[in-house]
Residue frames as qw, qx, qy, qz and C-alpha x, y, z in Angstrom:
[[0.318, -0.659, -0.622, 0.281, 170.68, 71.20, 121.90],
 [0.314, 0.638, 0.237, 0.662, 169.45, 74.75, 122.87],
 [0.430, -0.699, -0.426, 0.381, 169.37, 76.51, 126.06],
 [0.159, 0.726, -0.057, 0.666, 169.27, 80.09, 126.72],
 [0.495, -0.201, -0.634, 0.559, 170.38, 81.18, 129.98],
 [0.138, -0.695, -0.150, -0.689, 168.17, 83.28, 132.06],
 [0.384, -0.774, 0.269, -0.425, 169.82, 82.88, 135.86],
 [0.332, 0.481, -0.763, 0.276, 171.36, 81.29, 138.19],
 [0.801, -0.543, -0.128, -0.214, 170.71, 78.91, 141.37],
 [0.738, -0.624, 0.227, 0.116, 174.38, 78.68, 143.61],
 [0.350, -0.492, 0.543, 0.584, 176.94, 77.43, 141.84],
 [0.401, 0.261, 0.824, 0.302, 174.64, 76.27, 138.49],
 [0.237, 0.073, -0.221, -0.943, 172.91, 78.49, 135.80],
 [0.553, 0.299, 0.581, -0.518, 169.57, 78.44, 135.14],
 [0.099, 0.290, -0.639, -0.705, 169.35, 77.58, 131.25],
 [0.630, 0.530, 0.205, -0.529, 165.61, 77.19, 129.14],
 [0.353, 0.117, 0.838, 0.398, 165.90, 74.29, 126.61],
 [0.580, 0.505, 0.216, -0.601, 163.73, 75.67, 123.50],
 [0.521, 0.388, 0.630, 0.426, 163.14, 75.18, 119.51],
 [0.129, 0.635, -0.138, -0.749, 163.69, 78.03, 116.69],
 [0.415, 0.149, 0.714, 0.544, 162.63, 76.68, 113.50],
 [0.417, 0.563, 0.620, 0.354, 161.31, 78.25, 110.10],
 [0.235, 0.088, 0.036, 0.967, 161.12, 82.03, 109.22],
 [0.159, -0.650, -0.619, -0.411, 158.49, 84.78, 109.39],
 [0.393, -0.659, 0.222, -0.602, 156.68, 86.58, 112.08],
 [0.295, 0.257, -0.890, 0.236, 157.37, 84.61, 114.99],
 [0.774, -0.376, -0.365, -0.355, 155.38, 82.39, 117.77],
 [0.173, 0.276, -0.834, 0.445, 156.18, 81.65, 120.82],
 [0.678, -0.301, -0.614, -0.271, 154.36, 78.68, 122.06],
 [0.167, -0.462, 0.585, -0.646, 153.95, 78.70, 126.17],
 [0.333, -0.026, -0.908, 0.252, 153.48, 74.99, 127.79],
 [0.645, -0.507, 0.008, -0.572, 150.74, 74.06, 130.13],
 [0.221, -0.385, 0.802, -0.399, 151.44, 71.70, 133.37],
 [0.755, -0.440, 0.412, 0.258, 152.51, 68.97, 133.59],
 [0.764, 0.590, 0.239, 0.106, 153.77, 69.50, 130.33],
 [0.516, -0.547, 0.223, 0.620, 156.31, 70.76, 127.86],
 [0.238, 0.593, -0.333, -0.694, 157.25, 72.59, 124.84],
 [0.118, 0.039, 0.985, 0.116, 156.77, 68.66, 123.40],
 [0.277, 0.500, 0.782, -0.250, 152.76, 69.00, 123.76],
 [0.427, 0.676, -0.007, -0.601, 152.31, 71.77, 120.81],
 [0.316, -0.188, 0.734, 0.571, 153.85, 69.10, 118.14],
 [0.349, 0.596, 0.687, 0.225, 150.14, 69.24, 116.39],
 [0.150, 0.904, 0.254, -0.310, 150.37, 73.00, 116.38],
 [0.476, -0.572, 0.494, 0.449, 153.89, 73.56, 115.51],
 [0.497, 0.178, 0.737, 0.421, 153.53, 71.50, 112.19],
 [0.284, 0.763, 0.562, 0.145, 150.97, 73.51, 110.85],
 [0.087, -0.903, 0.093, 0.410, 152.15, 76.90, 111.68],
 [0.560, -0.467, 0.483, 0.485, 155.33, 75.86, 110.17],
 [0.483, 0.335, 0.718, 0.372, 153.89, 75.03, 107.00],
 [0.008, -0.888, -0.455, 0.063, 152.20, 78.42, 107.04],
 [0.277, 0.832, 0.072, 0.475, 155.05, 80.22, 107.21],
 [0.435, -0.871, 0.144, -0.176, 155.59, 81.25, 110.74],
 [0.320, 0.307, -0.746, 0.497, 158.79, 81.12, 112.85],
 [0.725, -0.566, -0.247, -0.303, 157.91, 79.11, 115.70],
 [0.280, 0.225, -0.734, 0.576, 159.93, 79.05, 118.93],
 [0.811, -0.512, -0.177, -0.220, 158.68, 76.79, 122.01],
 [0.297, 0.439, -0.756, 0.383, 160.63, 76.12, 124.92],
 [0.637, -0.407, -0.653, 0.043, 160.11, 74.06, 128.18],
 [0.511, -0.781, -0.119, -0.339, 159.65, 76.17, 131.45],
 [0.095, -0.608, 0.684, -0.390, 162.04, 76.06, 134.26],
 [0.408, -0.212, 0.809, -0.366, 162.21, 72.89, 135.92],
 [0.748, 0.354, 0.461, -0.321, 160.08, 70.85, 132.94],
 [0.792, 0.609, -0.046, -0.003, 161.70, 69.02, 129.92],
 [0.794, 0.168, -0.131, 0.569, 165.44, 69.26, 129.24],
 [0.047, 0.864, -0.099, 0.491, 165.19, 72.89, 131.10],
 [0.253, 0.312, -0.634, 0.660, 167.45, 73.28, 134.00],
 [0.595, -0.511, -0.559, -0.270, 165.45, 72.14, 137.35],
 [0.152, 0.231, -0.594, 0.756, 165.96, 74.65, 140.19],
 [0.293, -0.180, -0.843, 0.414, 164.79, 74.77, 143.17],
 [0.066, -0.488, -0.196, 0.848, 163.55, 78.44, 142.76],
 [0.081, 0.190, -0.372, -0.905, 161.51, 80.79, 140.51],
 [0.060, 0.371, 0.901, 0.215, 158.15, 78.84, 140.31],
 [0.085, 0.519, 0.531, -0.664, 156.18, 81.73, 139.89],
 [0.445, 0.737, 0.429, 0.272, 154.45, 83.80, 137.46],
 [0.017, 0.911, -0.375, -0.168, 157.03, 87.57, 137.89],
 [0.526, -0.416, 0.690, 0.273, 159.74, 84.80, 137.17],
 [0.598, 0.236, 0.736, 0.213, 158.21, 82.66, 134.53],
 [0.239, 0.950, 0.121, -0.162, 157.64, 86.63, 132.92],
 [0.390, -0.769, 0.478, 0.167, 161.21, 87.09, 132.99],
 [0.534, -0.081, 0.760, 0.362, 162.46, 84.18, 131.55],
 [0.578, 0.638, 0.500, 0.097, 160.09, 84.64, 128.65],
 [0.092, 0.987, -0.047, -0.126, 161.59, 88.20, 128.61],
 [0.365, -0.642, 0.542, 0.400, 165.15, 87.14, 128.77],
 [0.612, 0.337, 0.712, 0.069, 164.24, 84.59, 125.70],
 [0.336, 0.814, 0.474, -0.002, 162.84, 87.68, 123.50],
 [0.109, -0.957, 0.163, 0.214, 165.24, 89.67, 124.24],
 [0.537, -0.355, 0.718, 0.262, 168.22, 86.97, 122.93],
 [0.493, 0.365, 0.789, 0.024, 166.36, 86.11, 120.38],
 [0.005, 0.371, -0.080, -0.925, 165.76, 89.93, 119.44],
 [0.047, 0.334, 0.872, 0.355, 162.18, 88.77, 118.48],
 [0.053, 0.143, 0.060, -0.986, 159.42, 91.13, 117.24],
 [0.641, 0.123, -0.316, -0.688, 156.15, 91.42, 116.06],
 [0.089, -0.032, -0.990, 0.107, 155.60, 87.89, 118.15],
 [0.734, -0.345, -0.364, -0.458, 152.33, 86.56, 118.78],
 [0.149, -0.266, 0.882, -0.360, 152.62, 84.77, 122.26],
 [0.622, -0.086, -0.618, -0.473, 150.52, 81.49, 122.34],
 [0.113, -0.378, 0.751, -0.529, 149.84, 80.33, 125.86],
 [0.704, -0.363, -0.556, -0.253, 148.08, 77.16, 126.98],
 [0.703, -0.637, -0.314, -0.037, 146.58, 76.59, 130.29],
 [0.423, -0.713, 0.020, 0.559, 149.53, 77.71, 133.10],
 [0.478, 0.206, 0.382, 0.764, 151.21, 79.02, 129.75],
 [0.075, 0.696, 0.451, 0.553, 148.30, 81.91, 129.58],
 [0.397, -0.886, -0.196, 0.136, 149.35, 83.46, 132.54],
 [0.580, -0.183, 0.247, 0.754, 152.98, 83.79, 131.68],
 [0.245, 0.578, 0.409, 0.662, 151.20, 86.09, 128.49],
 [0.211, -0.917, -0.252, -0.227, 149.01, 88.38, 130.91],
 [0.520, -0.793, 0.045, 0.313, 152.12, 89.21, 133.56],
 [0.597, 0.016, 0.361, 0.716, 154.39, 89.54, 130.73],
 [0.142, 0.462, 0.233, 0.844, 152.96, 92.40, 128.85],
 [0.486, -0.869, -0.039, 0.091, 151.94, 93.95, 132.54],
 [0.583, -0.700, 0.108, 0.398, 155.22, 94.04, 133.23],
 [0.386, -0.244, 0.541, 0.706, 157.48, 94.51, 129.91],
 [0.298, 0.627, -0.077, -0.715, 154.70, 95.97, 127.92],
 [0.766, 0.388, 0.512, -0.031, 153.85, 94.83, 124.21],
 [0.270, 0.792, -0.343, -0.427, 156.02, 96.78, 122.23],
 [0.203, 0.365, -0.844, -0.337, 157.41, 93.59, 120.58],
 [0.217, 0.193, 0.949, -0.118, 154.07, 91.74, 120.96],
 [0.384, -0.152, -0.502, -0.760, 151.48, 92.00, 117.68],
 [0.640, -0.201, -0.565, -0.480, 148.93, 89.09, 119.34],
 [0.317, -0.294, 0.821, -0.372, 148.01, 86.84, 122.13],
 [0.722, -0.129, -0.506, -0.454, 146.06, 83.87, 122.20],
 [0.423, -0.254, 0.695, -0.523, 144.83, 81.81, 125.61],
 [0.680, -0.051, -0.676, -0.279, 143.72, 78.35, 124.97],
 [0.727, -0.494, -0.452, 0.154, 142.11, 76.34, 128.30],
 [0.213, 0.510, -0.356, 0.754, 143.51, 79.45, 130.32],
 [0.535, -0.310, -0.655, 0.435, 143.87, 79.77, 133.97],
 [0.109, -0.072, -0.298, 0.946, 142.59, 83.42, 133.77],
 [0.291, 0.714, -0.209, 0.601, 141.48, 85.50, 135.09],
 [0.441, -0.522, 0.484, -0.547, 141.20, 84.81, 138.99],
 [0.461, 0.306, -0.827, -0.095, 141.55, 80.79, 139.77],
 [0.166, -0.032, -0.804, 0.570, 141.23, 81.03, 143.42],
 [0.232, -0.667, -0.451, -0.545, 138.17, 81.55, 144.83],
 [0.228, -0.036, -0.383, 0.894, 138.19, 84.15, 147.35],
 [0.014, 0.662, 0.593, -0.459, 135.16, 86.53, 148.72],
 [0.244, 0.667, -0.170, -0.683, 136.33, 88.92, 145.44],
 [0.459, 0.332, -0.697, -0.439, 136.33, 86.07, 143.24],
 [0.752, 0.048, 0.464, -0.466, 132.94, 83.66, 144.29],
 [0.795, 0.476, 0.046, -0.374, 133.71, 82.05, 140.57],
 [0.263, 0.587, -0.764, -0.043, 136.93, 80.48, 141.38],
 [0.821, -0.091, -0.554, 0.106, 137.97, 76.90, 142.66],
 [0.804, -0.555, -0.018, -0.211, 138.07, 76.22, 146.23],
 [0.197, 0.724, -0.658, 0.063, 141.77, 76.09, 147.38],
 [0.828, -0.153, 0.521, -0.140, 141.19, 72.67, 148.92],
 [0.898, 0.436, 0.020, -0.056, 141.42, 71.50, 145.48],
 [0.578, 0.760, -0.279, 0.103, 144.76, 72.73, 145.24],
 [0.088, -0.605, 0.755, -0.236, 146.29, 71.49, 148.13],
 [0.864, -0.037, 0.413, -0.284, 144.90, 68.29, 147.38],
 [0.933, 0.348, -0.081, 0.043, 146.50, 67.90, 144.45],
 [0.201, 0.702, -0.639, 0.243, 149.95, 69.02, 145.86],
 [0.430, -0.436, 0.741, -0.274, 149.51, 66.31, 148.54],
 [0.927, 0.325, 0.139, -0.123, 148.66, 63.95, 145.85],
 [0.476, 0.858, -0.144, 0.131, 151.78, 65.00, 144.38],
 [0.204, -0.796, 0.417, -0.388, 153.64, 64.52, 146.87],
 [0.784, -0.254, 0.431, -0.368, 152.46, 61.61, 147.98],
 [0.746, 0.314, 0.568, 0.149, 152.42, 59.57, 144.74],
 [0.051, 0.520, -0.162, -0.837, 153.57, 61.95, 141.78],
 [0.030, 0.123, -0.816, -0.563, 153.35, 59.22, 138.78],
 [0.081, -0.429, -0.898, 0.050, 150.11, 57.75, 140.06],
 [0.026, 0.553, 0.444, -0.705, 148.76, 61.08, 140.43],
 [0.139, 0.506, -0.495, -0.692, 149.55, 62.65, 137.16],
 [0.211, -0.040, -0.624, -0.751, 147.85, 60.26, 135.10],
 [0.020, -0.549, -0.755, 0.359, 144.71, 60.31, 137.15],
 [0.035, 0.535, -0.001, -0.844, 145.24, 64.19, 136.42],
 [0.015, 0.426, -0.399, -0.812, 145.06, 63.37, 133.05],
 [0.031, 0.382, 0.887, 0.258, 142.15, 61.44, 132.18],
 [0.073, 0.848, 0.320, -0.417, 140.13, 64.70, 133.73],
 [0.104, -0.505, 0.228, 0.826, 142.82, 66.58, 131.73],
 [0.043, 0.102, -0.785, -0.610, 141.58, 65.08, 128.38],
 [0.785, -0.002, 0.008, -0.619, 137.70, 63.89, 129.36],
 [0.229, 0.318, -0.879, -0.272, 138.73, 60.67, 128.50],
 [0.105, -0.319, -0.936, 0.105, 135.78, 58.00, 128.59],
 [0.462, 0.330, 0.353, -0.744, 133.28, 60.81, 129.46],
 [0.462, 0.532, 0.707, 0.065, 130.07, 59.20, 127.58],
 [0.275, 0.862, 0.341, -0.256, 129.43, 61.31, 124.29],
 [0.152, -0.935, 0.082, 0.311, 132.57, 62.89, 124.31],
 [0.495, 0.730, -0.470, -0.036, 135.56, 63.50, 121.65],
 [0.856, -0.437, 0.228, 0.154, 137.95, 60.61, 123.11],
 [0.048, 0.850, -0.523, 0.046, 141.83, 61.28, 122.65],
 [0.901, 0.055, -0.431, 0.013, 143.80, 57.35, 122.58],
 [0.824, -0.513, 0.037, 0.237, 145.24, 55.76, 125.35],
 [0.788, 0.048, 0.098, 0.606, 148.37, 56.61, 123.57],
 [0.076, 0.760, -0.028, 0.644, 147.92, 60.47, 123.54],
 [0.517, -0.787, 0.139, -0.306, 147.57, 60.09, 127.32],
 [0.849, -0.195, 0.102, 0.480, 150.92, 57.69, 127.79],
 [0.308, 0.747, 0.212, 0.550, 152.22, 60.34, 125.91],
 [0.223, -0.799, -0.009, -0.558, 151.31, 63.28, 127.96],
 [0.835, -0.526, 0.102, 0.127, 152.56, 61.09, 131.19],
 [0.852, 0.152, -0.009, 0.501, 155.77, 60.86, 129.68],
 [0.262, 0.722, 0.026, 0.640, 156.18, 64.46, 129.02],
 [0.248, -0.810, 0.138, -0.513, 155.44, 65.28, 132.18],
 [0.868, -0.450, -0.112, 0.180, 157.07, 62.52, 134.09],
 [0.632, 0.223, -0.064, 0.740, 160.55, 64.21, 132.81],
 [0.185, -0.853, 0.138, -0.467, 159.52, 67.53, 135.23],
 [0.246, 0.197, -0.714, 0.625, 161.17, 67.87, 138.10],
 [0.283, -0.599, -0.748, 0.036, 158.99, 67.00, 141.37],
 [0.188, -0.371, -0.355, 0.837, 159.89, 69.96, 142.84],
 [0.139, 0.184, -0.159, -0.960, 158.52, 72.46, 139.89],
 [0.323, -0.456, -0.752, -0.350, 155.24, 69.87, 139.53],
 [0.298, -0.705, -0.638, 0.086, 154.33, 70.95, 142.98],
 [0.184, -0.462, -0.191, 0.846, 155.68, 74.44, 143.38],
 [0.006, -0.052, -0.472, -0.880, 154.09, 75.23, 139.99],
 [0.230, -0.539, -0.803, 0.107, 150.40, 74.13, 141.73],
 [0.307, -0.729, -0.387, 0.475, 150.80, 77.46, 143.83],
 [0.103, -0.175, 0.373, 0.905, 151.82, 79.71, 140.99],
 [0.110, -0.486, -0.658, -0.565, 147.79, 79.32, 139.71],
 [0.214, -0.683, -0.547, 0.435, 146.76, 80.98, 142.85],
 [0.158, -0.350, 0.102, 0.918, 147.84, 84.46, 141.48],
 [0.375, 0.772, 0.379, -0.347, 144.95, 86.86, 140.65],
 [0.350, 0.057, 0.408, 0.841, 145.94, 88.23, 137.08],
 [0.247, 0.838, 0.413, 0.258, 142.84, 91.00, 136.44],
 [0.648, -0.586, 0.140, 0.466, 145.48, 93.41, 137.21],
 [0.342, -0.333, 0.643, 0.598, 147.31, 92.43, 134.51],
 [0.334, 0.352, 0.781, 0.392, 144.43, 92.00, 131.93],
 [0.105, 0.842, 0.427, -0.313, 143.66, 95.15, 131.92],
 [0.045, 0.740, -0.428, -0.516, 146.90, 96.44, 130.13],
 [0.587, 0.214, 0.685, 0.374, 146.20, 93.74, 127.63],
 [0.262, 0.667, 0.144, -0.683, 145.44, 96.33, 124.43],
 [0.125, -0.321, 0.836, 0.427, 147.00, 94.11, 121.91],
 [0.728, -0.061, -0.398, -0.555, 144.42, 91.73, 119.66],
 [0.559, -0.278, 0.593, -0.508, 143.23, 88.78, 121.20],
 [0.748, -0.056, -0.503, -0.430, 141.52, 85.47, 120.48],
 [0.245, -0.390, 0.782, -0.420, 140.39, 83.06, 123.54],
 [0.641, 0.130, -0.718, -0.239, 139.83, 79.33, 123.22],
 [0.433, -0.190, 0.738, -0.481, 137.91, 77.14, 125.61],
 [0.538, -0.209, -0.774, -0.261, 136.02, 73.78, 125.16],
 [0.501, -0.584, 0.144, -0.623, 133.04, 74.21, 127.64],
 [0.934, -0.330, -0.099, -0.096, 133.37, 70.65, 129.29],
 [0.411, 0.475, -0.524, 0.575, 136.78, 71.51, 130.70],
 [0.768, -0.350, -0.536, 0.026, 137.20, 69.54, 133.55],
 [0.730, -0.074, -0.239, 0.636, 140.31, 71.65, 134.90],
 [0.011, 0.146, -0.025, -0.989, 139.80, 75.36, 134.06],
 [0.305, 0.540, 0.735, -0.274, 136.06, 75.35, 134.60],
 [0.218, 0.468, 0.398, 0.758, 134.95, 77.99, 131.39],
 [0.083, -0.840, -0.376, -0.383, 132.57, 79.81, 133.68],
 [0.632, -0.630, 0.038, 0.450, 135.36, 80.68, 135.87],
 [0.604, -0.217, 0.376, 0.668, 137.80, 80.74, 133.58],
 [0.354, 0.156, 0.645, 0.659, 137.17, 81.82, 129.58],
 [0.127, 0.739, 0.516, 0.414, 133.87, 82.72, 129.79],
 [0.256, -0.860, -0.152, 0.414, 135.21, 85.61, 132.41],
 [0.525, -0.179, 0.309, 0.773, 138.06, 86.27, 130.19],
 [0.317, 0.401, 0.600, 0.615, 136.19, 87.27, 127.42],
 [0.265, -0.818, -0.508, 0.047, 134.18, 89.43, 129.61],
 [0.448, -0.678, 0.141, 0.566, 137.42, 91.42, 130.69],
 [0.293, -0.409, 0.654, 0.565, 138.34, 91.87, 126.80],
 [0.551, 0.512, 0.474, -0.457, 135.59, 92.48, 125.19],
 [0.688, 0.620, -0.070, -0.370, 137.16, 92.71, 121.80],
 [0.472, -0.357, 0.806, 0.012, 138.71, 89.72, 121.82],
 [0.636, 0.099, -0.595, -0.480, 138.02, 86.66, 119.42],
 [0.461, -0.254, 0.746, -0.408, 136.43, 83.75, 121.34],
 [0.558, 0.141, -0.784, -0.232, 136.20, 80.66, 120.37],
 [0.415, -0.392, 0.778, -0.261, 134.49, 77.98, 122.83],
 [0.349, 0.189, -0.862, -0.315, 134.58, 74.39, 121.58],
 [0.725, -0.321, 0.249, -0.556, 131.42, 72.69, 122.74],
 [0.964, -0.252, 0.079, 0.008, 131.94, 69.75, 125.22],
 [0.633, 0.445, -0.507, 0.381, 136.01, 70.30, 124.19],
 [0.766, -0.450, -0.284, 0.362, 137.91, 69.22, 127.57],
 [0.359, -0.807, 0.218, 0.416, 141.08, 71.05, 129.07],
 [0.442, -0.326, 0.543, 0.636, 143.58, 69.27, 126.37],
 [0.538, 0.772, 0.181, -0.287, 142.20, 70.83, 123.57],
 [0.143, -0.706, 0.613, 0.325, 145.73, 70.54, 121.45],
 [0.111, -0.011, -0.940, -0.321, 145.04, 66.97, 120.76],
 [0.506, 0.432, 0.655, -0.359, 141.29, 66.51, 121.61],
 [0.410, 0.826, 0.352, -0.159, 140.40, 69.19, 119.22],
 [0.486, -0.389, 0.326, 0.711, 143.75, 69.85, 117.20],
 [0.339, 0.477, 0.493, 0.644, 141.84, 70.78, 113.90],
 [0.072, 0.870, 0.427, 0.236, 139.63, 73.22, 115.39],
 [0.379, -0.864, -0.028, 0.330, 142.29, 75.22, 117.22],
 [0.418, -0.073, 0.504, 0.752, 144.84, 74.89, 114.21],
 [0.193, 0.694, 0.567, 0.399, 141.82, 76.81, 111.97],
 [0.200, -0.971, -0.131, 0.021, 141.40, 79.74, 114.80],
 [0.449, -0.734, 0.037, 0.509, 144.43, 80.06, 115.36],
 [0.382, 0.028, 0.533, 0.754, 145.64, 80.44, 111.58],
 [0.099, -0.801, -0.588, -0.047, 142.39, 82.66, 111.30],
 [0.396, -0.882, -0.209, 0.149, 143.38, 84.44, 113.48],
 [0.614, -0.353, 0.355, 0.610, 147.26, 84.79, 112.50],
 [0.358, 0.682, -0.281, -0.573, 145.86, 86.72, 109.28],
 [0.146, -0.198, 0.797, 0.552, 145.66, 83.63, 107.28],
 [0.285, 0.136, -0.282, -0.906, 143.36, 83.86, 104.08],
 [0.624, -0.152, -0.663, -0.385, 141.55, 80.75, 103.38],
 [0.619, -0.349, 0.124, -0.693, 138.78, 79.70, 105.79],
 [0.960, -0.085, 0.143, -0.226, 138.59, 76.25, 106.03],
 [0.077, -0.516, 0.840, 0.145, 141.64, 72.93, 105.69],
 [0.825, -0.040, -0.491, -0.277, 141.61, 69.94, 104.90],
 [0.766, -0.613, 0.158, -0.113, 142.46, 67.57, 107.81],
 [0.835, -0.119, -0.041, 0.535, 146.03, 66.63, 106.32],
 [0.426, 0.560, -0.150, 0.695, 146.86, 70.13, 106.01],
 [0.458, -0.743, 0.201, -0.444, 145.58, 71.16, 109.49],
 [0.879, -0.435, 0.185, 0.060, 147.44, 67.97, 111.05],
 [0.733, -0.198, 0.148, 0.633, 150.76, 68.56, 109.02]]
């Protein structure tokens, strides 16, 4: 096992279960909710094969990471990443961030700057404004969100994989379908959070990040699949791209929120594309191992 320690909570540290494997420039994969460092296994392979050093880890409170009570925010969840890089004494990193994972990217190089960050990439991202507010008419409606904490609350298991048939489209007529067993899966992963950091992490998407995308200066590439059920695109991506104009954008048409496994070839192409590799096209066993 690995754990880096990046704080304390009374008498217990706070310690970040990750993975370090293969050599190169590095990656550092960043988790989306309910999830864990577990849900990039289709990306992971491929990179690996490519070359890259890939390090994923699991958020506070989510996977084998230590599950305080504290820190469910997005200046925290910066931090850790920072404490992580710094241990690690990793450079020239790309940061990869899915859904809550793409906010950790923007408040991180706001606050600690990019000097040891070459790239970013935002897949189903949660920026740049979520809430919707009288300065932001193109967010979600906070009802939503305290519905799903009192879902959460209420029921957590029974909630979560409700969550995750929206998360994935699943059954929508037409649409890519993901197997019953990707979504048992994805329950699993996330049944092994703690309840506390499922619902304190709810209120960590309120936070406005254009702020923080403005000292992006780094390259880019942003990934959306327009029938995302969770991070609407015209909220979400298609503002991003707007804020970051010389970004790459990718949007996958009709791809849902889980775009990892819906649509694992086409985001394993952009994102090795994008990573400065040469050849254009894969076959589907090299893009799936």
């Amino acid at each position: 096992m690995h754990y880096i320690e990046v704080g304390t909570e009374n008498s217990a540290t706070v310690d970040l279960h990750y993975q370090d494997h293969g050599s190169g420039k590095p990656v550092i994969l960043l988790h989306g909710w309910p999830l864990n460092e577990r849900s990039w296994e289709n990306q992971e392979a491929v990179l690996l094969a490519k070359g890259f050093r890939v390090i994923s880890y699991a958020r506070r409170g989510f996977g084998e990471s230590s599950k305080p009570a504290t820190g469910y925010n997005y200046d925290t969840f910066a931090e850790d990443l920072h404490r992580i890089i710094l241990k690690l004494d990793l450079r020239e990193i790309t940061l990869v961030g899915f859904s809550m994972g793409t906010g950790e990217i923007a408040r991180y190089i706001s606050a600690y700057g990019s000097d040891r960050i070459e790239k970013a990439v935002f897949i189903s991202g949660i920026l740049p404004a979520l809430l919707k507010t009288d300065g932001n008419l193109m967010g979600v409606e906070k009802k939503v969100f305290d519905d799903m904490i009192k879902k959460c609350i209420e029921n957590r298991p029974t909630f979560i994989k409700a969550f995750l048939k929206d998360f994935y489209s699943h059954g929508a007529l037409g649409l890519k379908d993901v197997s019953q067993e990707v979504i048992d899966f994805s329950w699993m992963l996330a049944m092994e959070a703690s309840a506390i950091a499922t619902v304190k992490s709810i209120d960590s998407w309120l936070e406005d990040f254009r702020s923080d995308i403005v000292k992006i200066k780094i390259p880019t590439l942003v990934i959306h699949g327009s029938g995302d059920k969770i991070t609407p695109i015209k909220a979400t991506g298609e503002r991003l791209k707007e804020m970051l104009p010389e970004a790459q954008y990718l949007e996958i048409a009709d791809g849902p929120h889980g775009l990892l496994a819906s649509h694992a070839n086409e985001v394993n192409a952009a994102l090795l594309r994008f990573l400065g590799e040469a050849r254009a096209s894969y076959t589907e066993t090299e893009l799936r191992h």
